[in-house]
KOLNUTOR-929662 format. One record per residue (C-alpha): residue number from 1; residue in one letter; x negated, y, z negated. Coordinates in steps of 0.25 Angstrom, whole numbers. Example, Ala and Ser with C-alpha at 12.3 -4.5 7.8 and 13.67 -1.06 7.14 Angstrom:
BEGIN
SITE   k r     x     y     z
SITE   1 A   -49   -18   -31
SITE   2 S   -55    -4   -29
% end
This chain:
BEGIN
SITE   k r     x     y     z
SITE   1 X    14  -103   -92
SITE   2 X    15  -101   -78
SITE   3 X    28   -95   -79
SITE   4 X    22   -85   -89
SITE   5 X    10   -81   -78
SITE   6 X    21   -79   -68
SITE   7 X    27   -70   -77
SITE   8 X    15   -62   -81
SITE   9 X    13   -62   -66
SITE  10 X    28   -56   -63
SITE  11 X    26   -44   -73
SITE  12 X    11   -42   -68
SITE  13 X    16   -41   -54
SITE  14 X    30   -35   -55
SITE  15 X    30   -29   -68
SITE  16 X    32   -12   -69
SITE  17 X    38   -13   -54
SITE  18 X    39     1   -54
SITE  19 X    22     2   -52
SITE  20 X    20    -4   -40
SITE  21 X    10     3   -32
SITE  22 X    18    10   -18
SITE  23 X     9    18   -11
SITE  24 X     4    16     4
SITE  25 X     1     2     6
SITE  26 X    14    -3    -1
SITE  27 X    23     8     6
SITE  28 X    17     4    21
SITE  29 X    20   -11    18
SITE  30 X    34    -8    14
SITE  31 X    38     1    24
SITE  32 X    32   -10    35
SITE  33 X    40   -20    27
SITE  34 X    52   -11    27
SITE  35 X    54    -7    41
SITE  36 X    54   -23    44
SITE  37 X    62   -28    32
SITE  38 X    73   -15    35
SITE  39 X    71   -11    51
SITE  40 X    65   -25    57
SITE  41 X    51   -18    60
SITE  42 X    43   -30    63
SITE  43 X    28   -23    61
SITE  44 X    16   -27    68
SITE  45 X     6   -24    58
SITE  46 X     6   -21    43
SITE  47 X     0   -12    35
SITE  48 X   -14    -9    38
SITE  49 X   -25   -16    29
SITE  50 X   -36    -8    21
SITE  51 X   -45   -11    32
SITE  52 X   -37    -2    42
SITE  53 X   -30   -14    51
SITE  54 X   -17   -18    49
SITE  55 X   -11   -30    41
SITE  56 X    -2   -40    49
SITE  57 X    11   -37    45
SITE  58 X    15   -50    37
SITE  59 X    15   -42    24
SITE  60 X    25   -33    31
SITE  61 X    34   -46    33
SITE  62 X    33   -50    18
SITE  63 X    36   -38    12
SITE  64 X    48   -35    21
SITE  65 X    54   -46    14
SITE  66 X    58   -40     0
SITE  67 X    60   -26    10
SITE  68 X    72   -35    17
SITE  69 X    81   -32     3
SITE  70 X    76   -19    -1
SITE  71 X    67    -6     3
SITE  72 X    62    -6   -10
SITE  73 X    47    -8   -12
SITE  74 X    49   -14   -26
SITE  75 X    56   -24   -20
SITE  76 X    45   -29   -10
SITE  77 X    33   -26   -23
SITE  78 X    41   -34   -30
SITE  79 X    42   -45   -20
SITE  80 X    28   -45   -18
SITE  81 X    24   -46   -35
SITE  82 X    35   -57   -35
SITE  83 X    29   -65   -26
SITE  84 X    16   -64   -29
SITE  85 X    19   -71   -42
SITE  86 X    18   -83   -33
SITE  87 X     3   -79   -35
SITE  88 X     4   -85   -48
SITE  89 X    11   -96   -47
SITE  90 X     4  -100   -32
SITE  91 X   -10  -100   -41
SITE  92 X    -4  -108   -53
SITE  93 X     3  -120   -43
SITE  94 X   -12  -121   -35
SITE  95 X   -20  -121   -48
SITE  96 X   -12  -130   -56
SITE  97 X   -14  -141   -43
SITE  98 X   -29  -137   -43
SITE  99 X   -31  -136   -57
SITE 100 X   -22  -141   -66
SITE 101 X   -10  -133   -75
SITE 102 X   -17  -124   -84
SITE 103 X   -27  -119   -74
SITE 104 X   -16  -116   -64
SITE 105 X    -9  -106   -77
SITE 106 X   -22  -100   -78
SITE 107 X   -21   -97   -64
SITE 108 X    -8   -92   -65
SITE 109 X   -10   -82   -76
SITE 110 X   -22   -78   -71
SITE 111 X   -16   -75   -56
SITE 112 X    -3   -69   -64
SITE 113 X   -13   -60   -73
SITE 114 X   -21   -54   -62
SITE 115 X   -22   -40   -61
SITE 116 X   -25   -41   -44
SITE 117 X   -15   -51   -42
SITE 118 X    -4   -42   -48
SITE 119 X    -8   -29   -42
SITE 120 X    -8   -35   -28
SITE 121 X     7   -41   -31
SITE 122 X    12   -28   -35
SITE 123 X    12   -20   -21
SITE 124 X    19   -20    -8
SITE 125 X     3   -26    -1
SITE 126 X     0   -34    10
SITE 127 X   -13   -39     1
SITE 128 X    -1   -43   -10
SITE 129 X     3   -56    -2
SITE 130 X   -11   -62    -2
SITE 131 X   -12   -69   -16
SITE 132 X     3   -74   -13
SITE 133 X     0   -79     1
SITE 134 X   -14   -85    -3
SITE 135 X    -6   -94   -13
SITE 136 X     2   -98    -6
SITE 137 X    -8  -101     4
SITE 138 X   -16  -110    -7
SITE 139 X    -3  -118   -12
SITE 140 X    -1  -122     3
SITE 141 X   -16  -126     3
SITE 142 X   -17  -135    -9
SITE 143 X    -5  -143    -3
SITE 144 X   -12  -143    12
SITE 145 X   -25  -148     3
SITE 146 X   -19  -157    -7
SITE 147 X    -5  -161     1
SITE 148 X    -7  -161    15
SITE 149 X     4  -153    17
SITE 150 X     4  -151    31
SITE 151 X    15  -139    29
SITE 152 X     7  -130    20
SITE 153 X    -6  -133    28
SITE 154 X     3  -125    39
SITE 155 X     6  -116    28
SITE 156 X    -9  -113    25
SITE 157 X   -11  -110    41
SITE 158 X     0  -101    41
SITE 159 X    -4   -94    27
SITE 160 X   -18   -92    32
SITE 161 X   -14   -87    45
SITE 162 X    -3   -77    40
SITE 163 X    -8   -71    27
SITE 164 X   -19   -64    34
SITE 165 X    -5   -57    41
SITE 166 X    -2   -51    27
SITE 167 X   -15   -48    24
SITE 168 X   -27   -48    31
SITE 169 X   -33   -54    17
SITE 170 X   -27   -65    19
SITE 171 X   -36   -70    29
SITE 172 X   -45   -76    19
SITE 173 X   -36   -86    18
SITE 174 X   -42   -90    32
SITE 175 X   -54   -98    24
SITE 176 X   -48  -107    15
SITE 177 X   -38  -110    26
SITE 178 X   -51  -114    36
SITE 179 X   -57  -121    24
SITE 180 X   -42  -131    22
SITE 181 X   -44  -132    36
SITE 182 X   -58  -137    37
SITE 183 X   -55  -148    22
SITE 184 X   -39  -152    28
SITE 185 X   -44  -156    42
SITE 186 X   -27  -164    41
SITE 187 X   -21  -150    39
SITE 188 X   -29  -141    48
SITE 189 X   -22  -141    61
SITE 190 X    -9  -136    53
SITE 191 X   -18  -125    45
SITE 192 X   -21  -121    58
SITE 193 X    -7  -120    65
SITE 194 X    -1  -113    55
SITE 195 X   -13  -103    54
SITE 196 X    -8  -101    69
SITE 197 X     5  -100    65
SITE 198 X     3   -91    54
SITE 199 X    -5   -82    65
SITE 200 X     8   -79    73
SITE 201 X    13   -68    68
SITE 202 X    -2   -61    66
SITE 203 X    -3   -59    82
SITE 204 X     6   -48    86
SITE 205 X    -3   -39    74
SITE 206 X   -15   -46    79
SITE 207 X   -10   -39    93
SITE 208 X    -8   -26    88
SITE 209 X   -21   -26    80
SITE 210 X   -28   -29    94
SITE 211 X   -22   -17   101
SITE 212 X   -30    -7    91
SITE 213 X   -42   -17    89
SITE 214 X   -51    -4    90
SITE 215 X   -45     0    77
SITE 216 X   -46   -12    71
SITE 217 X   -60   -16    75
SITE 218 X   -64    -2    68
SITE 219 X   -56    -6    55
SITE 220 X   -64   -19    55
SITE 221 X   -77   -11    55
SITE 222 X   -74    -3    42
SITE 223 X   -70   -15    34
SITE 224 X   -83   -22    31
SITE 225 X   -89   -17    18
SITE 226 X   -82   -15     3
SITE 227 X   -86   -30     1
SITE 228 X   -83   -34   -14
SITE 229 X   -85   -48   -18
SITE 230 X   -80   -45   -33
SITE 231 X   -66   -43   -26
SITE 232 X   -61   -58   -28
SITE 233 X   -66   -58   -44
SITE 234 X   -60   -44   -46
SITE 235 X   -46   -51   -43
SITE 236 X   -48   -61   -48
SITE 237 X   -53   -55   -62
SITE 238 X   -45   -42   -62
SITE 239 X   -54   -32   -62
SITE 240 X   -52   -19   -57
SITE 241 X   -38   -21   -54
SITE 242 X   -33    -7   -60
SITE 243 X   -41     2   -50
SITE 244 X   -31    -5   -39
SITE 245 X   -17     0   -49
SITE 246 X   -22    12   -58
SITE 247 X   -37    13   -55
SITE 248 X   -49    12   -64
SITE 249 X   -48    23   -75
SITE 250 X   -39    14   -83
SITE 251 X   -48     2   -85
SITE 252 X   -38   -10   -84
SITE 253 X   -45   -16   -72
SITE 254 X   -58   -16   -80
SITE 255 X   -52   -18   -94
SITE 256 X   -63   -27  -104
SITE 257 X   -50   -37  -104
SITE 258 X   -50   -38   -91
SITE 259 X   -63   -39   -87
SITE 260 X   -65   -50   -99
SITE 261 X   -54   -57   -92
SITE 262 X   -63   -56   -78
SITE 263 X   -73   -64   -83
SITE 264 X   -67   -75   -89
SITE 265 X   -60   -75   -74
SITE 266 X   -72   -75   -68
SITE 267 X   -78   -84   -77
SITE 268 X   -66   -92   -75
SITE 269 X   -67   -91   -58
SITE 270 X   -83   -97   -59
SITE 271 X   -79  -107   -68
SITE 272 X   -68  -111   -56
SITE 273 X   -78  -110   -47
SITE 274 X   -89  -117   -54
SITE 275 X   -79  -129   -55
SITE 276 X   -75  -130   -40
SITE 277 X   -90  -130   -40
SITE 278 X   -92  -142   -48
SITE 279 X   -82  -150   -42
SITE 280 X   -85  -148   -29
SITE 281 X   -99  -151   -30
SITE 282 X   -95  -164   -39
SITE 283 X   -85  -169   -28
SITE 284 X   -95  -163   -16
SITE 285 X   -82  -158    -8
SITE 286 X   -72  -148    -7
SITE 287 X   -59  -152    -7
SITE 288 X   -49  -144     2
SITE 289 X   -42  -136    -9
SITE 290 X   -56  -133   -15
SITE 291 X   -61  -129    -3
SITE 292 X   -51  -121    -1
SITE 293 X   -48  -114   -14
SITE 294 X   -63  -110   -12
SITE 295 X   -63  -104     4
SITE 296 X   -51   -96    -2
SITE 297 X   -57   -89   -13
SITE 298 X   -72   -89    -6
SITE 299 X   -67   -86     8
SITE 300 X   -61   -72     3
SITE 301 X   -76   -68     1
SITE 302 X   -80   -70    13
SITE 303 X   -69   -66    21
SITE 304 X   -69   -53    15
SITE 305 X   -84   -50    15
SITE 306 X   -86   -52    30
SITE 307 X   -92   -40    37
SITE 308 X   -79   -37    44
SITE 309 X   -69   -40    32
SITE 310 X   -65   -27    22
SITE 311 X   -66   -34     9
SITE 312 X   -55   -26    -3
SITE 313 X   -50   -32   -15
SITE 314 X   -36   -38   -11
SITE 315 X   -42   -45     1
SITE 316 X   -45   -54    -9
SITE 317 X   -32   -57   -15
SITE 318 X   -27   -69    -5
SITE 319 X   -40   -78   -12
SITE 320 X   -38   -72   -26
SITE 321 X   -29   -84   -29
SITE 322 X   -39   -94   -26
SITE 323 X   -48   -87   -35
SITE 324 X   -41   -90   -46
SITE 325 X   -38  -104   -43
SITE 326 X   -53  -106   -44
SITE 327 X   -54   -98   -58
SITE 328 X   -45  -107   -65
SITE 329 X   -52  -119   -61
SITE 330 X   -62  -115   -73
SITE 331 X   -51  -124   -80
SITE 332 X   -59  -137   -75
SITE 333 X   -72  -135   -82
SITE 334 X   -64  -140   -94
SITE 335 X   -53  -151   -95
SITE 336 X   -50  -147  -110
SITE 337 X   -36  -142  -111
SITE 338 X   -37  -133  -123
SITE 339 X   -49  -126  -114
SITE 340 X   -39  -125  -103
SITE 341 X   -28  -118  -110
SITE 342 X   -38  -109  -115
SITE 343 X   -42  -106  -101
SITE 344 X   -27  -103   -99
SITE 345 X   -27   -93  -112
SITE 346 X   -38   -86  -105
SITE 347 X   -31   -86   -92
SITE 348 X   -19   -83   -97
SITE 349 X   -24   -69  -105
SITE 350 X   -34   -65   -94
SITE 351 X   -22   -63   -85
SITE 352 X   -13   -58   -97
SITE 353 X   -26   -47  -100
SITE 354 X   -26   -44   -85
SITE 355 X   -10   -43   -83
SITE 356 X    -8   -33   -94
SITE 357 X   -19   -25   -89
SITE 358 X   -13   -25   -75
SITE 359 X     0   -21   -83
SITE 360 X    -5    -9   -88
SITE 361 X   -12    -5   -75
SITE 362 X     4    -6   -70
SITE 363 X    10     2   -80
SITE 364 X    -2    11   -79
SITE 365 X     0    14   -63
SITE 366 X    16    15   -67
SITE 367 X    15    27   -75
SITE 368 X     1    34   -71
SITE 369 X    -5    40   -59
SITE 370 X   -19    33   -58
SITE 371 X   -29    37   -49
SITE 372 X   -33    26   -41
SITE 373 X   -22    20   -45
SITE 374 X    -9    15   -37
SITE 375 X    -1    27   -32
SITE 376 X    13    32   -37
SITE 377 X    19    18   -40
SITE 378 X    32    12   -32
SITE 379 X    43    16   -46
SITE 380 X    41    31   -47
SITE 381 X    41    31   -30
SITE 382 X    54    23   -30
SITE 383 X    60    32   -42
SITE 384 X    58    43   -33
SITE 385 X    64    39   -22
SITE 386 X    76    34   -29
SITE 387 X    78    49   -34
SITE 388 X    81    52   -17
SITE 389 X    87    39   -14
SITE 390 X   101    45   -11
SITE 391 X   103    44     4
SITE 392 X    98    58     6
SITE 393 X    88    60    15
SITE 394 X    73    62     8
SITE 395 X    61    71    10
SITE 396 X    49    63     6
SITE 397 X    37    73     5
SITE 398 X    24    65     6
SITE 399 X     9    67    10
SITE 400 X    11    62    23
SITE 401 X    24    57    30
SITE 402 X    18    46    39
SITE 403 X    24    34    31
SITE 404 X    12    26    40
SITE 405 X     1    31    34
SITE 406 X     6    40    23
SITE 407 X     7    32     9
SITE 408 X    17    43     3
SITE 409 X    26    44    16
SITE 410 X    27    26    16
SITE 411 X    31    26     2
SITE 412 X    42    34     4
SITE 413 X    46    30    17
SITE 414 X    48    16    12
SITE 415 X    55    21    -2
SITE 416 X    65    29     7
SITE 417 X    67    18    15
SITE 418 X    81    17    14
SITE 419 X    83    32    11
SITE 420 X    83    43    20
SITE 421 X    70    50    20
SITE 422 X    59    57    28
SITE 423 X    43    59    25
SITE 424 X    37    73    24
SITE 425 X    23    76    23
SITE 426 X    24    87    10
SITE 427 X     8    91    14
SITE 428 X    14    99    24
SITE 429 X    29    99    27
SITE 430 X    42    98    20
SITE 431 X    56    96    27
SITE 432 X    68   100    20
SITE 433 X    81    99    24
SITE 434 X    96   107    20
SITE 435 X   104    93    20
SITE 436 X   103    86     5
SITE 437 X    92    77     3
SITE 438 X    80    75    -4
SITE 439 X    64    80    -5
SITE 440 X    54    72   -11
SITE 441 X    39    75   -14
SITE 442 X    31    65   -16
SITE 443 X    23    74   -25
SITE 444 X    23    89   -29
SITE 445 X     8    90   -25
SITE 446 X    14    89    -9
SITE 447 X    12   103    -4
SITE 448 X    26   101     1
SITE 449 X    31   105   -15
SITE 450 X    24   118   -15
SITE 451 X    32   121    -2
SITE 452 X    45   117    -6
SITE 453 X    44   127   -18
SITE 454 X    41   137   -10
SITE 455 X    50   136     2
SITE 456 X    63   128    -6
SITE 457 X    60   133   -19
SITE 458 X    75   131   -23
SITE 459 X    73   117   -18
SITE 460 X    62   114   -25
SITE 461 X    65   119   -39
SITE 462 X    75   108   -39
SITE 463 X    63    97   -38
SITE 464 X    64    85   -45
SITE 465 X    51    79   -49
SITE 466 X    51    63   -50
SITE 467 X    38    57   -60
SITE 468 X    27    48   -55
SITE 469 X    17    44   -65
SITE 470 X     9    50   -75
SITE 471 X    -2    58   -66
SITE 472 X     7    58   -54
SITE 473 X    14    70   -47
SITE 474 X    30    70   -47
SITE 475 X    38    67   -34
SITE 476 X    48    78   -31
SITE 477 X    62    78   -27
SITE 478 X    68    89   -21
SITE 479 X    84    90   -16
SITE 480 X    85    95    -2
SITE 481 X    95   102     3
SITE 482 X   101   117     2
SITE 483 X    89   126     1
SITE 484 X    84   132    13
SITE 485 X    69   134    15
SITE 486 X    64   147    15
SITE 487 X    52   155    20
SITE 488 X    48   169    20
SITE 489 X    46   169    34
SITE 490 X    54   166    46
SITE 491 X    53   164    60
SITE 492 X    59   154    70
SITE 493 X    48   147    81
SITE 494 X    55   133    87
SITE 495 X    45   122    91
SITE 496 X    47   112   101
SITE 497 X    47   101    94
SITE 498 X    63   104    84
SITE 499 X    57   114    73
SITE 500 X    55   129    72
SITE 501 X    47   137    62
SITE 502 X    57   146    55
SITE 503 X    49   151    44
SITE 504 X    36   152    37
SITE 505 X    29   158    24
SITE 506 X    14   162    19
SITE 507 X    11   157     4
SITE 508 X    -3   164     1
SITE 509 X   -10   159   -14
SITE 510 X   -23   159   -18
SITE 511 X   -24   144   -16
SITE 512 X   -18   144    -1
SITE 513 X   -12   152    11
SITE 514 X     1   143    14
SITE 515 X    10   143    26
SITE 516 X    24   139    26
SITE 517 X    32   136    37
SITE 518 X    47   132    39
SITE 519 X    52   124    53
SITE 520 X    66   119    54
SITE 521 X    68   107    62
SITE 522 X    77   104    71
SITE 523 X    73    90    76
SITE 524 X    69    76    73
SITE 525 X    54    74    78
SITE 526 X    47    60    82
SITE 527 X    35    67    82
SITE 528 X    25    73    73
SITE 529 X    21    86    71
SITE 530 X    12    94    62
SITE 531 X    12   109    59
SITE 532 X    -1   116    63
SITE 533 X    -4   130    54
SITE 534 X   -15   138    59
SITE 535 X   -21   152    53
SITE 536 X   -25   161    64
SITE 537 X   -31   175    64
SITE 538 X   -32   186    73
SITE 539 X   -42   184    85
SITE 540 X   -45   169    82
SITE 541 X   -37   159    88
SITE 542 X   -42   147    81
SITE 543 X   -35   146    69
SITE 544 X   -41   149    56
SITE 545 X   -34   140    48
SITE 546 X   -27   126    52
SITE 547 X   -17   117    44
SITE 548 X    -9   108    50
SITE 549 X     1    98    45
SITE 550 X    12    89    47
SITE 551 X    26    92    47
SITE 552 X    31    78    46
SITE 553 X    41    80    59
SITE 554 X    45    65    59
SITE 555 X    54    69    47
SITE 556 X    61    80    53
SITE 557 X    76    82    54
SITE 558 X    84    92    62
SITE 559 X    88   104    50
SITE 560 X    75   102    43
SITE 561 X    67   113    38
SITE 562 X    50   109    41
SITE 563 X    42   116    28
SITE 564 X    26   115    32
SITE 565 X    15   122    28
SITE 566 X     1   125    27
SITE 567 X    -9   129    18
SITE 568 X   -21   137    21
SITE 569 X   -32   146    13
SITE 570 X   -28   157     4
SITE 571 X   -37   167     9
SITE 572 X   -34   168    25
SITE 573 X   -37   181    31
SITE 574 X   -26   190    31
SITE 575 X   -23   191    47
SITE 576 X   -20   177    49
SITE 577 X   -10   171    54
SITE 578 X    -4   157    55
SITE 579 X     0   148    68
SITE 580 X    10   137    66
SITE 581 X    17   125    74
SITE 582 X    17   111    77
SITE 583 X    10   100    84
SITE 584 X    13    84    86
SITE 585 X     4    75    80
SITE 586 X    -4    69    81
SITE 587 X    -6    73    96
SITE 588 X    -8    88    92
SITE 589 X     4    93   104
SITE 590 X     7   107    99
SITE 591 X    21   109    97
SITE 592 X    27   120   106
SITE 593 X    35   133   103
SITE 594 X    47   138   108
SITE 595 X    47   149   105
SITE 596 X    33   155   112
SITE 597 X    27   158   125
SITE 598 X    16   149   120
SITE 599 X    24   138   113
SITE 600 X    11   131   110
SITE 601 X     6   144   102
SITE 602 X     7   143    86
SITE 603 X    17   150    79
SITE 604 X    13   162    72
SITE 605 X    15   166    56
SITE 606 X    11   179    52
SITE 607 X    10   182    38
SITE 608 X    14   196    35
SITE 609 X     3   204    31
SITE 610 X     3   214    19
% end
């Protein structure tokens, strides 16, 4: 039967590989763990937390460990849903000590079957670790408790001092760890040293947290509020799970199945509690693993309803262990063992009835765009990226090139790792080069596409456009090399910082007035610049018109031809003209001609008038 759970945990967590949410949060924690897995870039903090502060960087340090045989991110997803198996088998070993053997199945199936529990094993999240660490926490508890052991209640200081570090959630582990403290007073001194131990490594973030404490006071201000005590029972039952995967339109997290299989759980969950309860009162004392079991799923509520704490969901997910440890001591009202294997039947199908829900949610978000839902999952990226894999160097156009903050430009930076590549914000610029290579659009709504057509259209009639899901715009491949841009208008005005304007063209519709403009490069840059386009008429010299934009320069290569544009309203009077040039950012320096007696004055497009 165990073996059986771990199995229906295996295909919950690692089945239909090719849906794993990438987006953002995965690609920023992968690219950390990349550049110290593949470059020795020890970070000093990880990624920044919902509340605006920055994790410790452990996380960094354990997914960096699959990232040491392969960029690949399914690897380190697939690390992460192994390991989280030990979940299962982590709940089972404590609950079988505490309970007895068909309890401690129940508790495995019902951990294996949980919809919560397998979303949060099946991305690259710091949050993702806390159920794994929490059990492993627990199991060295019940030996310091029932054992003595002196190594693991060194273990529990360490545990409790270091899974804060992987995620700041894991500081409720603080409470139960005070309250085995408070009932061993034989093992507190070693609890106590190797939380100090296990604080070691926190301080050099600690110090770099204390040099912006401005910035972090005032993300401490905003994080009150949002309070939620249903959060631990919505794990622990299920429910609304599919909002976090697909969003709510389909239903599964709110399925009659799955809210009937809520209420026995909860009904299960007060039944636990009302025994701990009875024999507490009837032995009139706590012993230390009671004790502790309840400070750890209790001290979660009040951690995370203090006026200074944010309270979400997954901060919850290091107690949710406990919570089920506590539901299947409803076991205990009776001693019958028919009544007990029928308790295992129950359990047994609530966690088949919530698994195959989850199942369909997976196969759901793997072949349709949901709103709400997870974004463009980790297959159809990778399938992409294979088709430009061949050593070439890639054009990766993206709504935003700063893989820091970007969620578009991190995903591909960390895909590419290993491949020659450079990030393009297609809102406003495209680089294209004469050598062979490849352009890839991460979607043909970019502007970017529009522009290609209509400066490269040789180029661009041999697209290739690679399927997402259902719903979901198309990436675009596009071979590089041999066509020339052209525009209907020349001119050559060098700037000082490696690029010259050499051509531009007016495309007037009914929609929108826009302005093209070629630059060739002729250097590297270190520094970023944006484009400024301003409309002017005659007699005013405050522009009519503004529209500025980034021109990605950190991509730049010497031979590069610089497409940007601007669009502006279709009905601009008929005597305006248009100013261009280039400026760092963020510090706003104007870039200077060199070919003006005013090199700080905008270059001038005339359009031709009829």
């Amino acid at each position: 039967m165990l073996v059986a759970a771990v199995v229906w945990a295996a295909w919950l967590r690692l089945g239909w590989p090719e849906a794993y949410p990438f987006a953002y949060d995965e690609a920023r924690l992968s690219a950390l763990a990349l550049a110290l897995a593949r470059e020795g870039r020890w970070p000093i903090t990880g990624m920044v937390s919902s509340t605006g502060i920055p994790n410790f960087p452990a996380a960094v340090w354990l997914f960096a460990l699959p990232y040491l045989f392969s960029p690949d991110p399914l690897l380190a997803t697939r690390f992460i849903a192994f390991l989280s198996l030990g979940v299962v088998v982590g709940v089972w070993w404590l609950a079988r000590r505490w309970w007895g053997p068909l309890p401690a199945l129940a508790a495995a199936w019902g951990t294996a079957g949980s919809p919560y529990l397998a979303f949060y094993a099946r991305n690259i999240w710091a949050q993702n670790w806390l159920p794994i660490l929490a059990v492993g926490w627990a199991i060295l508890v019940w030996k310091t408790a029932k054992r003595s052991c002196r190594g693991c209640a060194l273990g529990v200081g360490l545990l409790t001092a270091w899974t804060p570090q992987v995620h700041y959630a894991g500081v409720v582990l603080w409470v139960p760890a005070l309250v085995l403290a408070w009932r061993l007073p034989q093992a507190r001194r070693l609890i106590g040293l190797g939380w100090i131990v296990g604080t070691l490594p926190a301080w050099p973030t600690l110090a770099a947290l204390w040099s912006v404490r401005n910035r972090v006071e005032a993300a401490l201000q905003t994080v009150g509020g949002d309070a939620s005590l249903w959060y631990p029972w919505q794990l622990l039952t299920g429910y609304g799970w599919d909002r976090y995967l697909i969003g709510p339109r389909w239903g599964l997290g709110t399925h009659p199945l799955l809210l009937a299989a809520g209420a026995l759980l909860l009904a299960a969950w007060l039944g636990g509690m009302g025994y701990l309860v009875r024999e507490i009162r009837r032995r009139q004392a706590l012993t230390p693993w009671v004790a502790v079991v309840l400070a750890w799923m209790g001290g979660s509520l009040v951690v995370w309803h203090l006026p200074v704490t944010p309270n979400r969901l997954h901060y919850y997910l290091p107690a949710l262990p406990a919570w089920w440890l506590v539901t299947v001591g409803a076991f205990r009202w009776s001693r019958s063992a028919r009544v007990h294997r029928v308790l295992l039947a129950l359990a047994v199908g609530i966690s088949l009835v919530q698994g195959m829900l989850f199942l369909r949610g997976v196969q759901v978000s793997a072949q349709v765009y949901t709103p709400g839902g997870i974004s463009t999952p980790l297959g159809y990226l990778q399938i992409a990226a294979r088709t430009v894999q061949d050593g070439r160097l890639v054009t990766v156009l993206v709504p935003g090139d700063d893989p820091t903050v970007d969620g578009d430009a991190v995903v591909w930076d960390v895909l590419l790792w290993e491949t020659p590549h450079r990030l393009v914000d297609g809102r406003s610029a495209l680089l294209w080069r004469e050598e062979e290579g490849w352009l890839l659009l991460v979607a043909p709504w970019l502007p970017a596409w529009d522009v290609l057509q209509t400066v490269l259209p040789e180029a661009a009639a041999t697209a290739t456009f690679i399927p997402k899901r259902e719903g979901e715009y198309p990436f675009v491949r596009v071979s590089v090399g041999k066509v020339l841009p052209t525009t209907t208008r020349t001119t050559m005005v060098p700037l000082a910082n490696g690029v010259s304007l050499v051509g531009w063209q007016l495309l007037p519709s009914p929609e929108r007035t826009r302005l093209i403009t070629l630059w060739r490069v002729y250097e590297a840059s270190t520094v970023r610049y944006h484009q400024f386009n301003h409309v002017y008429v005659p007699g005013q010299e405050t522009p009519l018109w503004v529209q500025d934009g980034p021109v990605s320069s950190l991509a730049w290569q010497p031979g590069d031809w610089l497409i940007t544009w601007a669009d502006f309203p279709p009905d601009l009077p008929a005597t305006a003209w248009f100013g261009v040039g280039m400026y760092t950012y963020p510090d706003l320096q104007r870039v200077p001609r060199l070919d003006a007696a005013d090199p700080y004055a905008a270059i001038p497009l005339r359009p031709k008038r009829r």
